[in-house]
N, C-alpha and C positions, 0 to 999 in steps of 0.2 A: 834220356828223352830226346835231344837233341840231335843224338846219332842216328835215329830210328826217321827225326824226320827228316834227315839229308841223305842216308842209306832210302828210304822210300821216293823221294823224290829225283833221288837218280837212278832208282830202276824203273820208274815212270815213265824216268827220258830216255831210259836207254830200251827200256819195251816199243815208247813210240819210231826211234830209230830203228829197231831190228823190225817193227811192221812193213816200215817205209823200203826197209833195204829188200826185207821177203815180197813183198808188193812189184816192189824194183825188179825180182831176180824171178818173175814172173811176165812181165809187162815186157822186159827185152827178150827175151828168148820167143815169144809168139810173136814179139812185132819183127825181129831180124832172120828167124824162122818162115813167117810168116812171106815175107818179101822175096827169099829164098825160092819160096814156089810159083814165082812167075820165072826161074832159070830152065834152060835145058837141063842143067847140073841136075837139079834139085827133081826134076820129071825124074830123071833115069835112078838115080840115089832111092825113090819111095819106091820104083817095080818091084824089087823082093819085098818091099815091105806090108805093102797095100795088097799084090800078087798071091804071097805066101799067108795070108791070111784070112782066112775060111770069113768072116766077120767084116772085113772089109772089100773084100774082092770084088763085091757089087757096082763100086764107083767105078771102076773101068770102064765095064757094059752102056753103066749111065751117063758117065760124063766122057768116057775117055780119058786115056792116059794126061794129056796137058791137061784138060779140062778139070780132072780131079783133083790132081798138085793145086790149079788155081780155085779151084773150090774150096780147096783146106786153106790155100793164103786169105784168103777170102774173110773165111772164119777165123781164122788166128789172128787176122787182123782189125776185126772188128772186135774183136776179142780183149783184145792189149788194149784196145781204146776205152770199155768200158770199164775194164780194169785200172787201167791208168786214172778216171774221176770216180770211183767208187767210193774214195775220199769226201766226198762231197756230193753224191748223190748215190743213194741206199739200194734206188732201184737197178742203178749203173753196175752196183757191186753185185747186186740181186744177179741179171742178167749173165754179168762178168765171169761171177763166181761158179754158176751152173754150169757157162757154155764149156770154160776154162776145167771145170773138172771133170767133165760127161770127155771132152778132149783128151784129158791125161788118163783120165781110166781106159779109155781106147788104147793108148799108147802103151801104157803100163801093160793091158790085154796081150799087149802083139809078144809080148814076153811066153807068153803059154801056148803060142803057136807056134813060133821060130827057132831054131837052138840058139841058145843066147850064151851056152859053158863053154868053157873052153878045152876041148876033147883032149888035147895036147896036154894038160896040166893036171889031167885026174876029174876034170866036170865041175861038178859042184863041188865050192863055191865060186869057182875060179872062173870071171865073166871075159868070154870073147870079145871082139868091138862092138858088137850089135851089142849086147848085154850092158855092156859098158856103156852105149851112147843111149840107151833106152832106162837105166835104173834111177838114173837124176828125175827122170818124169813122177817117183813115190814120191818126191818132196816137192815137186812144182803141185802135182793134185793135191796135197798134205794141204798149201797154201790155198788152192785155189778152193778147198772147203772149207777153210777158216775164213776167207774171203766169203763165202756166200754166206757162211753160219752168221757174221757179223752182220752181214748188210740186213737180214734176216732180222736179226736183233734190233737193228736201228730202226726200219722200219714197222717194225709192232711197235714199237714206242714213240710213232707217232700217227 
């Protein structure tokens, strides 16, 4: 009996650390991403991205090439903020968790417009750089819907 309540209350603590670190390994990648799109770097880096993508190509027209990098920092940054106290405020995580996953599914998205295989190694499953730098995004949206599903939670119950 005793084992069960120190086995339980260390996967309590070890559930509340892996929330905090997946919260973490969300909240830094939009805010240093995020800051990323006020560079020139970061402008020329999203052309094929935002270009090559039937779904996205709008924000060019709209904003312009800076204009739209800085529109998406914008958002990633406002983004990482709500996410960052989501912890302590339901509506924050409400907000957070939406923007953060409607974002990564976007990104995820660009996966089925762009070649993302690596031609050279036979294709599938073998991911090129783009592939590579775009499949971490199924686990940032993974989080960023357990983020909303919770804050969702917390707020019916009050």
């Amino acid at each position: 009996m005793q084992n069960c309540l120190i086995f339980s209350a260390a996967g309590q603590r070890i559930e509340r650390i892996g929330r905090a670190v997946a919260l973490a390994g969300v909240v830094l990648p939009l805010g240093l991403i995020g800051l990323l799109k006020f560079t020139q770097i970061e402008i020329e880096m999203l052309k094929p991205l935002i270009g090559g993508t039937p779904w996205l190509a709008w924000l060019y027209p709209v904003f312009g090439e800076a204009g739209a990098s800085y529109f998406l920092g914008v958002v990633e940054l406002i983004t990482a903020v709500l996410l960052a106290v989501s912890p302590w405020s339901a509506r924050a995580g409400i907000a957070g968790g939406a923007i953060a996953s409607l974002t990564f599914a976007v990104t995820v998205s660009i996966m089925l417009a762009l070649p993302v295989w690596e031609a050279a190694s036979g294709g599938f499953p073998w991911l090129n750089p783009l592939g590579s730098f775009l499949i971490k995004d199924v686990v940032l949206l993974g989080v960023s819907l357990s983020v909303l599903g919770h804050s969702l939670s917390r707020a019916a119950k009050h």
